[in-house]
N, C-alpha and C positions, 0 to 999 in steps of 0.2 A: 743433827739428830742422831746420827750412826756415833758421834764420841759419846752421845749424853746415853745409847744404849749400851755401848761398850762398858761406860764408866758403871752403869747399875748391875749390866750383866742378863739384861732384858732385849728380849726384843725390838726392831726400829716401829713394829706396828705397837709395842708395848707402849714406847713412848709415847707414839701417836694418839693411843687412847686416854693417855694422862694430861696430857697437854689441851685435849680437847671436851676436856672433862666427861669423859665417858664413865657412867655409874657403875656399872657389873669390874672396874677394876679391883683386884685385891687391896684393902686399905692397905697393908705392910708392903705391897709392891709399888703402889701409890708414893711410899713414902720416901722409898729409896731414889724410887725415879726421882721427885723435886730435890733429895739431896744433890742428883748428879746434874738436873740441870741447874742448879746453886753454884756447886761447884766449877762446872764449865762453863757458866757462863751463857749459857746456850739464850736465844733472845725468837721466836718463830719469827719468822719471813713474812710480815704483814699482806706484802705485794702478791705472793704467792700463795698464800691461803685466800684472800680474795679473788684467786682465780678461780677458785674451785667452790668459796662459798658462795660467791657471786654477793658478798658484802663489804662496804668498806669500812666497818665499823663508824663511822663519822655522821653527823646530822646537820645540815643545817640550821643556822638561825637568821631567817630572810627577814629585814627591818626594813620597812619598804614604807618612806615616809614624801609627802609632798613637801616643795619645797614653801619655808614660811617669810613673810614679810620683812620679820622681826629677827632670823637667825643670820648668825653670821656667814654660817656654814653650815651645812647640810650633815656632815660628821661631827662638826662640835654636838650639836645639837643632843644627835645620836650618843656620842661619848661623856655626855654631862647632864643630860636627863636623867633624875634618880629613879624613873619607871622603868629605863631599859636596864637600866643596872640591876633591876631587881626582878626583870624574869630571866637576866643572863644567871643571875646567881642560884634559881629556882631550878632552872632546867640543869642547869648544869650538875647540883647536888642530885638531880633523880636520875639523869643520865651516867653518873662514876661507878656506881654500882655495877653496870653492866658493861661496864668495858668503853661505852662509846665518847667521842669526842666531841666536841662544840664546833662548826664552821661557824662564826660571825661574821654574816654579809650586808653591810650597809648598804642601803639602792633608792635611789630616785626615781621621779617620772624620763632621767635620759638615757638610762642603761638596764633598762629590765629586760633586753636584747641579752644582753651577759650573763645576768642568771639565769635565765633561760640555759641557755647553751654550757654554763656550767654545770645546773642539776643533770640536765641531758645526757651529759656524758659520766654521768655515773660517778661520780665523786664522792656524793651522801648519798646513803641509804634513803632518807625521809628528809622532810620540810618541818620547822615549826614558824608560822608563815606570822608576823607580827604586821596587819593591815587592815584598816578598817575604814577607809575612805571610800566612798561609792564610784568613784571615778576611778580607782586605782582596778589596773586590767590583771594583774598578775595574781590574783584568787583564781582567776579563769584558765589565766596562762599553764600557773601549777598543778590544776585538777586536769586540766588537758594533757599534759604530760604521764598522768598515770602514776605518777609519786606519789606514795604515804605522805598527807600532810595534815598540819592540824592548825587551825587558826587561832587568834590570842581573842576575839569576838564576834558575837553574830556578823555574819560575812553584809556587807551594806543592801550587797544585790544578790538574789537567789541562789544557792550552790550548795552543792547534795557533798557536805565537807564538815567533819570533826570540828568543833571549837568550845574553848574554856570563855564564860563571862561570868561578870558578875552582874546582880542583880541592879542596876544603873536606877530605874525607876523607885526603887527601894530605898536608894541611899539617898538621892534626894529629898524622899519625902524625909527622911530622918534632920536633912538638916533644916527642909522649913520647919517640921517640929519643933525642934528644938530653938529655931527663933523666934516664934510664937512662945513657948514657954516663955522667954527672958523679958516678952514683953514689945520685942519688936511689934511695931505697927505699918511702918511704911519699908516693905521691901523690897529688894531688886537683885539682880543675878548676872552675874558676868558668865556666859554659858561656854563651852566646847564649841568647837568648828561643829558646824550645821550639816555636815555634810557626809558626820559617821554617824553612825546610831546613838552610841555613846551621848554626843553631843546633846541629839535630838530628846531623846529619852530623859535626860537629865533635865532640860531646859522645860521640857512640856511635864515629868510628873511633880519638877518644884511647883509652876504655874496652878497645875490642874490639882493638888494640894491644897494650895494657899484660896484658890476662889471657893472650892468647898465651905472654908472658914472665914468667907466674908472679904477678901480679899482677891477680889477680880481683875483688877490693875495693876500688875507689876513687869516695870520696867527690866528692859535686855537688851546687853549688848552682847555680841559675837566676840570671843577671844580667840585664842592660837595656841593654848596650851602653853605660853612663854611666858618666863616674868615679865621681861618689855613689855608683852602686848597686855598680860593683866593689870602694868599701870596702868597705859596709854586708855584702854578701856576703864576702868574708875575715876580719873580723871576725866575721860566725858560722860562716865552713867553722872557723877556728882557737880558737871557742869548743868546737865541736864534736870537732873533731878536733887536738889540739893537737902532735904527732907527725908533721904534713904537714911534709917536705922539700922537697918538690917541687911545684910550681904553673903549671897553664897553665892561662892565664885567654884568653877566645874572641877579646877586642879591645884595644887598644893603650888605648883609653881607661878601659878597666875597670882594665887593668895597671896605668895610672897611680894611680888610687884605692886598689889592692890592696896596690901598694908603701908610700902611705902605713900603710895598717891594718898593714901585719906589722912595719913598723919604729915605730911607736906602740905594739906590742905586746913591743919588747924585741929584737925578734930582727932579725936580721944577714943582709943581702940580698948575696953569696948565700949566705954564711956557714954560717945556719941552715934558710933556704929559697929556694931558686932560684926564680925567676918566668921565664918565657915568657908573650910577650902574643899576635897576630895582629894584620897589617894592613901594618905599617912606615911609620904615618905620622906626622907632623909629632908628635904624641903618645908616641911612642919615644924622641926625642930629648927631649923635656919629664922624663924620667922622671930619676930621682936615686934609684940607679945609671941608667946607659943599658940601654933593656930590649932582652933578647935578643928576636926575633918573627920570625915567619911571615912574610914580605913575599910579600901579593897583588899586583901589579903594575895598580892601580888605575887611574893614567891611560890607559893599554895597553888596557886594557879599555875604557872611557870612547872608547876613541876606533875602536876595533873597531864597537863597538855604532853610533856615528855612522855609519861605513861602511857597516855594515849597512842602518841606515835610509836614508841617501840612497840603496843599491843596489834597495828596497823601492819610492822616490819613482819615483824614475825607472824602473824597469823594474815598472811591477804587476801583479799575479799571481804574483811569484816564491814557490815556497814557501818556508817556515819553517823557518829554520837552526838551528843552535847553535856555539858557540865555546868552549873551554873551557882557560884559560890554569893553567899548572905553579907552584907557589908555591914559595918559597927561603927558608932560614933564615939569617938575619943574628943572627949573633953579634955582641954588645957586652958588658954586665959586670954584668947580672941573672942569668946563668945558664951 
């Protein structure tokens, strides 16, 4: 800092003020100062200004998943999931703006001892805490610590904590609409894990939809969010019930699985059975037909929630908000 003042011919608090973008600096002295620190090279002391801001400029992104039947691994999962890809990509475009950096921490039910102890010690400013399983402790864990965090949905069990969702019951009913339109008569639903809201919500407002319109009975089975398990699950709804026209499955991932089982099974997509998936991502276009789906508006989200938490960094004490974004049906040529 003393050559980058030397070199402008300003003072080292001059610098100081340029660097930390203080407004009352002269714009023409502003300008020679970024010449010299251009010139020299000069790079601030990240280590060292966090001593004195008490910030590490850095945030967390805690993915904090149970482990599933159907994954191979616990990190593939994580790293080939096109949901986590797209609030990595959301948060990450609302966070460059301000300087901060992305931690991506994948965790399990065996090591949320380690994130613990890594937020603990100061390392990110804030959480954006991706968890929605009712069993899962570490919504509890991270509000006890006293961290900025903000959740990816309503939290399963009670917590006075920021979080982005979308409207879950909403898009369901869009997709029984819409297979009502087509003409479905006999329908059935491969749902979400029962055990987030998400799940729940999706599987009870297709159900509670459909018996409105005369349509009291329809079958469900329990999926995993996986392609595996949205075969293995339409391969038994359609052992079960061989008669389903109609199918909304909870995720774009499962769709793709389900597409395979019902056309392995003879039948003609959407000939014989219409599919709706949820989500609209990079997994919709994988699918063969192109699958009709729920589009959550995932980066949008992803990047709300960011907002959130740097409004939490910076100003604390703010209370705990919620956001909750409209889902939209995109039509293509499963349904």
């Amino acid at each position: 800092m003393d050559q980058v003042a030397e070199a402008a011919g300003v003072s080292r608090a001059t610098v100081s003020r340029v660097i930390n973008g203080v407004p009352s600096v002269d714009s023409k002295i502003r300008e020679i100062v970024q010449r010299a620190i251009a010139e020299t090279g000069y790079v601030p002391n990240v280590a060292a200004r966090s001593l004195v801001t008490r910030r590490s400029n850095s945030v967390a992104l805690v993915i904090s998943e149970p482990d599933r039947p159907h994954d191979s691994s616990f990190l593939n999962r994580v790293f080939t999931d096109p949901y986590f890809g797209r609030i990595t990509a959301g948060a990450t475009g609302a966070l460059r703006p301000h300087d901060i950096h992305l931690v991506i921490i994948p965790t399990d039910s065996t090591d949320h001892h380690r994130v613990i102890r890594y937020l603990r010690q100061g390392h990110v400013d804030g959480v954006l805490l991706i968890s929605s399983h009712e069993r899962d402790p570490l919504p509890r864990l991270v509000h006890d610590l006293g961290i900025p965090a903000v959740v990816s949905a309503r939290p399963a069990s009670p917590l006075a904590a920021s979080f982005v969702d979308v409207d879950q019951r909403f898009g369901a009913q869009l997709a029984a609409e819409h297979l009502l339109a087509r003409g479905c008569r006999r329908l059935a639903t491969i749902s979400g894990p029962l055990d987030i809201p998400a799940g729940q919500d999706r599987l009870d407002a297709f159900r509670s939809y459909l018996a409105d319109r005369g349509h009291p009975d329809v079958p469900a089975v329990e999926g995993d969010f996986t392609r595996a398990g949205g075969e293995e699950c339409a391969r038994r709804l359609l052992a079960a019930h061989p008669d389903v026209d109609g199918l909304f499955v909870a995720s774009d991932l499962m769709s793709e699985g389900a597409l395979r089982a019902v056309q392995d099974l003879g039948r003609g997509v959407p000939r014989d059975v219409a599919v709706v998936g949820f989500d609209d991502s990079s997994a919709a276009l994988d699918c063969r037909p192109l699958l009709t789906t729920v589009r959550q508006p995932v980066e949008e989200m992803a990047a709300e929630m960011a907002e959130m938490l740097m409004a939490h960094i910076t100003s604390p004490g703010r209370l705990p908000r919620s956001v909750t974004f409209q889902p939209t049906l995109v039509v293509r040529e499963s349904a």
